[in-house]
N, C-alpha and C positions, 0 to 999 in steps of 0.2 A: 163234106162227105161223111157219110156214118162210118161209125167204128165197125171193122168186121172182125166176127168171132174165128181166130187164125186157128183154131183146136178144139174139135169136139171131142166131147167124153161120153163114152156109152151108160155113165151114169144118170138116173132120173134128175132132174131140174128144176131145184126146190125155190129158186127165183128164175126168173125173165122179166126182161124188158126190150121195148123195142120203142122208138122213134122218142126214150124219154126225156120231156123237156119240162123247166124249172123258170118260170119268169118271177119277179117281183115287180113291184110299183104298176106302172103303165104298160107292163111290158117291156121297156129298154133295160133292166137288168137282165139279163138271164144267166141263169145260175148254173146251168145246168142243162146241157143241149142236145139231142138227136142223139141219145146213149142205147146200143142195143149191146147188150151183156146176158150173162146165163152163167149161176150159182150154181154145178152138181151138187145133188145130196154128198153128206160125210165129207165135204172140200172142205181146204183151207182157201179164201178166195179174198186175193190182199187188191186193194184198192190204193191206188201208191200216187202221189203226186204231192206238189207242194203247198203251202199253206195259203186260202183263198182259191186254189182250184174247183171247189164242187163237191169234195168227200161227203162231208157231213150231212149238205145240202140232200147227196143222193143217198144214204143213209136215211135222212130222216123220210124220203117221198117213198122209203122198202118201207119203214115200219108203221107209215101211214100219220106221219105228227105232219107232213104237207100232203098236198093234192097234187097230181102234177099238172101241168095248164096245157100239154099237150101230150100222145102217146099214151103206151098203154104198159102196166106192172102188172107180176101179178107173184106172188109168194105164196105158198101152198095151194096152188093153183085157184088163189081167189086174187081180187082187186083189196089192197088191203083196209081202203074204207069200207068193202064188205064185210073183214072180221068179224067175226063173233068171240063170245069169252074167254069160250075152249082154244080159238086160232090165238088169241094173243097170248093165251097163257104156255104156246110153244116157243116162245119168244123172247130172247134176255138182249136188254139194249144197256151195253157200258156207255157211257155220256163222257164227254171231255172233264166237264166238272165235277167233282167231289160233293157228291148231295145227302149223305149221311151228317148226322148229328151232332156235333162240334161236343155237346154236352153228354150226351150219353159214352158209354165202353162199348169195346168192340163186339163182345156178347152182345150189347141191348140192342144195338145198330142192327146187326145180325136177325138176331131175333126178331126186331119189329119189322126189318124188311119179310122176315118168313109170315109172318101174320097177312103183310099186306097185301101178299100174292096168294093167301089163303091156303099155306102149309099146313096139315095137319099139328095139332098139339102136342101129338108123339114125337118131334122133330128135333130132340136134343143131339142123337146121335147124330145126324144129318150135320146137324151145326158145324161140331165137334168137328167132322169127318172133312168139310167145307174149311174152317180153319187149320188144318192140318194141311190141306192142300194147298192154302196161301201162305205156309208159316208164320202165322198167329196164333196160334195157341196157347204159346207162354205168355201174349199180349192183349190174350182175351176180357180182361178185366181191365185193360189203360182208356184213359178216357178218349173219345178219339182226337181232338184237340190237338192233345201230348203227343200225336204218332206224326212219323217222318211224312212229306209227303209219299214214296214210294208205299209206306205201311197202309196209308191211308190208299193207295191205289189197289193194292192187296184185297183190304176191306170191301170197296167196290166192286172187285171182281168178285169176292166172296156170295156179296150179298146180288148180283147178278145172276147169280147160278144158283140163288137158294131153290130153286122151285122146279129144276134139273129141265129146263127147256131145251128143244131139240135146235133151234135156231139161234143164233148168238151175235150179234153187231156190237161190234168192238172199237168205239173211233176213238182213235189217235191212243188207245192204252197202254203205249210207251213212251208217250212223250214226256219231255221234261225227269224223265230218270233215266239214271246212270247205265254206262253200257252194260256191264253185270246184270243188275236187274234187270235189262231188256229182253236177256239170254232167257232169264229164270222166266219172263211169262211168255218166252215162244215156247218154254218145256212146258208150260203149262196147256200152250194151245194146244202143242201137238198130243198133251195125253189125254186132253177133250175130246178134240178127233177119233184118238183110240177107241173113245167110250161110246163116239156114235155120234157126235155132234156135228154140224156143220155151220163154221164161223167165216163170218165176213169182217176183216179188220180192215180199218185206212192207217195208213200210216204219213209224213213224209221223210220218212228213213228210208231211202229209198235200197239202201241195203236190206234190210228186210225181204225184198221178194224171195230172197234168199229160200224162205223158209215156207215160202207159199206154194200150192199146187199150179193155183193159177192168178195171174197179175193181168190186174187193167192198168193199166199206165193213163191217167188223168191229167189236162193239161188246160185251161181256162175251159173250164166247165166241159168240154170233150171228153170221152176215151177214147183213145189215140190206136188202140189195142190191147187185146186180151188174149194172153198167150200163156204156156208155162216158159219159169224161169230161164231153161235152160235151151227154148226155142225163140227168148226174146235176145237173148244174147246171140244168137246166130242170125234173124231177121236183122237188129241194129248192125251187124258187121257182116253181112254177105254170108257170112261160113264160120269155121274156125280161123284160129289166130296162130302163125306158127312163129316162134321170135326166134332169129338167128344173130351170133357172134361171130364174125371171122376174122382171123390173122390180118388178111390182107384188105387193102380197102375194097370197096364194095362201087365197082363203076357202074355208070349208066348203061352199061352194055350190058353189064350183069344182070342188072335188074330186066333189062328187056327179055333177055333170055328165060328168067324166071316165070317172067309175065305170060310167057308162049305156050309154059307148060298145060294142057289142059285143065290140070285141077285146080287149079291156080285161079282165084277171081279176082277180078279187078287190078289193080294198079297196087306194087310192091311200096309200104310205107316207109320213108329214108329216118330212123334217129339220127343218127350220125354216120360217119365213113366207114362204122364195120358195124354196124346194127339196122338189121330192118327187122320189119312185121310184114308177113306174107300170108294173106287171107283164100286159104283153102276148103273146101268140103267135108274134109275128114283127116283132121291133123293128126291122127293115128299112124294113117293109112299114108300119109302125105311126107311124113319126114324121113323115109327113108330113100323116099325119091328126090326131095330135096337136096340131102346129103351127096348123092349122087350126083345129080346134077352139077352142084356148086362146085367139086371136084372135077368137073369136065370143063369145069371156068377156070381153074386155074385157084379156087376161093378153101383155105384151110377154114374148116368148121374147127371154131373152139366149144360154143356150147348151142345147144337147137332142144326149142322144146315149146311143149304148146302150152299156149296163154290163154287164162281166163280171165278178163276183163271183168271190172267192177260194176257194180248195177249203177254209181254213179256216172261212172263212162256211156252207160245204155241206156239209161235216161236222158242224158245230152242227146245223142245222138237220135234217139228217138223222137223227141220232140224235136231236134235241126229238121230230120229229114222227111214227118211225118206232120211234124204239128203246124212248121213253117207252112207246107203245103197245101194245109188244111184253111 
């Protein structure tokens, strides 16, 4: 079954795809299978799954480095083997690998990537302006060799944006560096956004959706769904989360009664004898009837409050009850 688009945005849709599929070999690889997605202009649109699911694979079939062998793309409303020079030069692709100069400085790197995408010659400021935004600047003269790996990721980003492209593919540009750092280029993402951009990053941090407008959740070459953050945490658990403590133990009859309440979904989750998780609709709206309630059982609340679950947790359960299915 195809993935379906759970949330539309009244924003124009600067990719689509529909039925898109990725084979190699003879065809019994596929890489990449029956993915229908849609990129709004000015998003941040995170591509979230673990390592060998399809990221990059579908990354590279947006920027047109594969064909796909089945379905149809299209990125600025072209097929992107139809680009022309102008369409690609809207375009910055960060790559897994560090492909800048070992031997040259952070300047030269810089600079010759501005050449190669055909920056004007006036382009010092630009540079300047670029390295101040990766904080390199005190570093613009080391060789790049010498620099950490995460400086060297800095550089990369740097020199991806030298030529100020409206579209941006970002795969995995947090991997392998420290959580700090990872913060420092979502600040980066979000102040591209600011400026007008619209990025597509993969990660498998699956905390990161965190920071995305919209998540595909990718899972053996599938998107499983595409949703915002804060709708895929509700899809994965029915509703919201409401965690209670009480005094006294928490019996089966308790729970039955909880379960009757209307707003109440599904079946109350046991931790232990004075803790559950009680999956409601609106746990704003929900805990003061709880409170109430469990006082007419006989149950002292010590503390009740709502839970937000980790996108680790969302992801499990996502793929349990989605990808199994699939």
């Amino acid at each position: 079954m195809k993935a379906q688009k759970d949330r539309d945005f009244e924003l124009p849709k600067i990719i689509e795809t529909k039925n898109l599929t990725k084979s190699f070999g003879d065809g019994d690889e596929v890489a990449v299978n029956s993915i229908d997605l849609y990129v709004p202009e000015g998003s941040i649109f995170g591509l979230i799954g673990p390592s060998g699911c399809g990221k990059t694979t579908t990354v590279r079939l947006m920027t047109g480095v594969y064909q796909p062998t089945e379905g149809e793309i299209s990125v600025f409303g072209k097929r992107p083997a139809e680009f022309s020079t102008s369409d690609r030069e809207k375009i910055g692709y960060l790559i897994q690998q560090f492909v800048m100069y070992p031997d040259l400085s952070v300047w030269e790197n810089l600079n010759f990537a501005a050449s190669f995408y055909g920056v004007s010659i006036f382009r010092n400021k630009r540079l300047n302006k670029l390295l101040d935004f990766v904080e390199l600047s005190e570093h613009k003269n080391k060789i790049s060799r010498f620099l950490s790996g995460g400086m060297n990721r800095r550089l990369s980003l740097a020199a991806t944006l030298v030529h100020n492209p409206e579209l941006l593919f970002l795969d995995e540009p947090t991997a392998g560096i420290d959580p700090i750092l990872r913060v420092k280029f979502w600040d980066y993402f979000r102040q591209l956004q600011a400026e007008g951009h619209t990025l597509v990053v993969t990660t498998q941090y699956v905390g990161e959706a965190e920071y995305c407008d919209l998540v595909g959740v990718m899972y053996a070459g599938r998107v499983l769904t595409v949703n915002t953050p804060e709708e895929l945490r509700r899809k994965a658990f029915g509703g919201e989360i409401v965690h209670i403590v009480t005094s006294e133990r928490i019996e089966y009859i308790h729970r039955v009664h909880l379960e009757k309440l209307p707003f109440v979904k599904g079946n109350v989750a046991i931790i232990n004898d004075n803790e559950i998780k009680v999956f409601v609709d609106d746990a704003d709206s929900a805990i003061p009837q709880l409170i109430e309630s469990c006082q007419e059982e006989g149950l002292d609340v010590q503390t009740i409050e709502k839970q937000i679950p980790s996108f680790d947790d969302v992801f499990v359960r996502i793929i349990e009850e989605r990808g199994n299915h699939e």
